[in-house]
VOVEXSE-374513 format. One record per residue: x, y, z of N, C-alpha, C in turn; residue number from 1. Coordinates in steps of 0.001 Angstrom, whole numbers, padded with zeros to 6 digits. Layout:
! residues N
{{X,Y,Z},{X,Y,Z},{X,Y,Z},NUM}
...
! end
This chain:
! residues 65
{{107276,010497,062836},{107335,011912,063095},{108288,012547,062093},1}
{{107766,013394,061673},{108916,014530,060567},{109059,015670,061079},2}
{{110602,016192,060907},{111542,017060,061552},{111915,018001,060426},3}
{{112162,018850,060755},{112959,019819,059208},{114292,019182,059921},4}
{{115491,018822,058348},{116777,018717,057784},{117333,019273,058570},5}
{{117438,020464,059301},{118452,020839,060267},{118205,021056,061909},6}
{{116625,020053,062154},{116446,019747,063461},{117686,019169,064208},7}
{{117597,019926,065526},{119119,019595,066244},{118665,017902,067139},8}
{{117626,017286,066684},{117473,016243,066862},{117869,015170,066238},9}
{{118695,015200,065167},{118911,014942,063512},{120485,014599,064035},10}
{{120917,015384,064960},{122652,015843,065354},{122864,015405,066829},11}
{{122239,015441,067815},{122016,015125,068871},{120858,014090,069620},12}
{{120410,013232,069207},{118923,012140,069484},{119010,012411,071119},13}
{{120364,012121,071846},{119834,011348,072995},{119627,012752,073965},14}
{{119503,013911,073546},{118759,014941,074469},{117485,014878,074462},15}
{{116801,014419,073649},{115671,015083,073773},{114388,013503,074417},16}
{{113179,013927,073873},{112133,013098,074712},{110996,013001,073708},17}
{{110350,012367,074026},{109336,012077,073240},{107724,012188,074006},18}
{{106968,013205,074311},{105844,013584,075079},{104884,013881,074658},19}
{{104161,013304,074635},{102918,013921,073874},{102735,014273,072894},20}
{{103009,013236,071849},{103294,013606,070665},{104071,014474,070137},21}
{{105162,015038,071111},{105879,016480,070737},{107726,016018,071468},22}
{{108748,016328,070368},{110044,016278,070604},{110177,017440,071775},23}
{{110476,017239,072840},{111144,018012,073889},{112703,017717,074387},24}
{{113611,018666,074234},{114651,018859,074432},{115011,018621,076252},25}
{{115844,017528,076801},{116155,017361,078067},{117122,018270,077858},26}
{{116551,019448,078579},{118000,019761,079062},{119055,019753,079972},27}
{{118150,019542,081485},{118454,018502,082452},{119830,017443,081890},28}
{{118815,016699,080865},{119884,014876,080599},{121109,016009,080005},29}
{{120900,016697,079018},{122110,017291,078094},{123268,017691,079166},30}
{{122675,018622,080100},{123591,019112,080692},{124815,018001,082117},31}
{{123633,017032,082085},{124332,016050,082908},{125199,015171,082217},32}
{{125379,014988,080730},{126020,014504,079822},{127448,015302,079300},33}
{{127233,016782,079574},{128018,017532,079959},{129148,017036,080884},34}
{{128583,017653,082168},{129263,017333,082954},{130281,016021,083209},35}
{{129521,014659,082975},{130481,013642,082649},{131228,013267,081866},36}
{{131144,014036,080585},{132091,014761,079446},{133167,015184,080050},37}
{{132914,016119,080456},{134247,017100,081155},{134926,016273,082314},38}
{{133875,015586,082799},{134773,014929,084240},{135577,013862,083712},39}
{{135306,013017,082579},{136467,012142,081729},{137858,012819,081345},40}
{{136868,013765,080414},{138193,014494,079865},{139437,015220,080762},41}
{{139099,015915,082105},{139673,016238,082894},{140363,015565,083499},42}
{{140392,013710,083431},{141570,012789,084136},{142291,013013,083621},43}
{{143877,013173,083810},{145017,012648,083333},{145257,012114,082571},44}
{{145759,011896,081504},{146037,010972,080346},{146708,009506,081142},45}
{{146878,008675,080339},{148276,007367,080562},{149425,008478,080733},46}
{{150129,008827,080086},{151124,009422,080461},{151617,010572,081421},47}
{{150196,010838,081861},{150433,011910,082482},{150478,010741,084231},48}
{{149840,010273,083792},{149399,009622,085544},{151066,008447,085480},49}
{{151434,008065,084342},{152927,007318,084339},{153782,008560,084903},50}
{{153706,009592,084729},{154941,010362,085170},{154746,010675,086588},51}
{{153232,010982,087285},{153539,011314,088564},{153576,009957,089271},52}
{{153177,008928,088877},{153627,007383,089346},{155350,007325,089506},53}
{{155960,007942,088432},{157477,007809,088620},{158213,009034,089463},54}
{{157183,010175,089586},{157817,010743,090495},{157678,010590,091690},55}
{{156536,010366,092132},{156199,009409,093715},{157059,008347,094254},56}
{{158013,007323,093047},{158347,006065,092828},{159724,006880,093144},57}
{{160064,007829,092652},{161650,008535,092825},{161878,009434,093971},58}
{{160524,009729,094514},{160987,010463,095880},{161207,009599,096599},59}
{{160248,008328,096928},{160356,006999,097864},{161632,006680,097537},60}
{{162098,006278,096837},{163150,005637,096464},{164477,006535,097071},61}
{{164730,007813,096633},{165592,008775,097059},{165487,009840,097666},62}
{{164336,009483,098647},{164328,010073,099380},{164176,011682,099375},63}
{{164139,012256,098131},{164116,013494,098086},{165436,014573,097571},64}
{{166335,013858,097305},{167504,014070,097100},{167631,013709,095716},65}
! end
């Protein structure tokens, strides 16, 4: 199959589909690829989840004081 040079299939493969002889864009899959994008990126880093580990670890410990 041939695409023109700046088909967004060229930049992105795993959206789309292959049907009937014709490239169709999931946008469905894209947007669910999305979403688990953002839901990674939105954890906490290592360091971020080390600091509220040590502040949990310092209230237990002292009680709050």
């Amino acid at each position: 199959m041939e695409v023109e040079e700046n088909h967004e299939v060229l930049r992105n493969p795993f959206i789309f589909k292959y049907e009937n002889g014709e490239l169709i864009k999931d946008v469905e899959y894209q947007q669910q690829l999305i979403r688990e994008r953002e839901a990674i990126e939105s954890q906490p880093t290592v360091e971020e989840r080390i600091q509220i580990i040590q502040a949990a670890l310092d209230e237990l410990i002292l009680g709050g004081t």
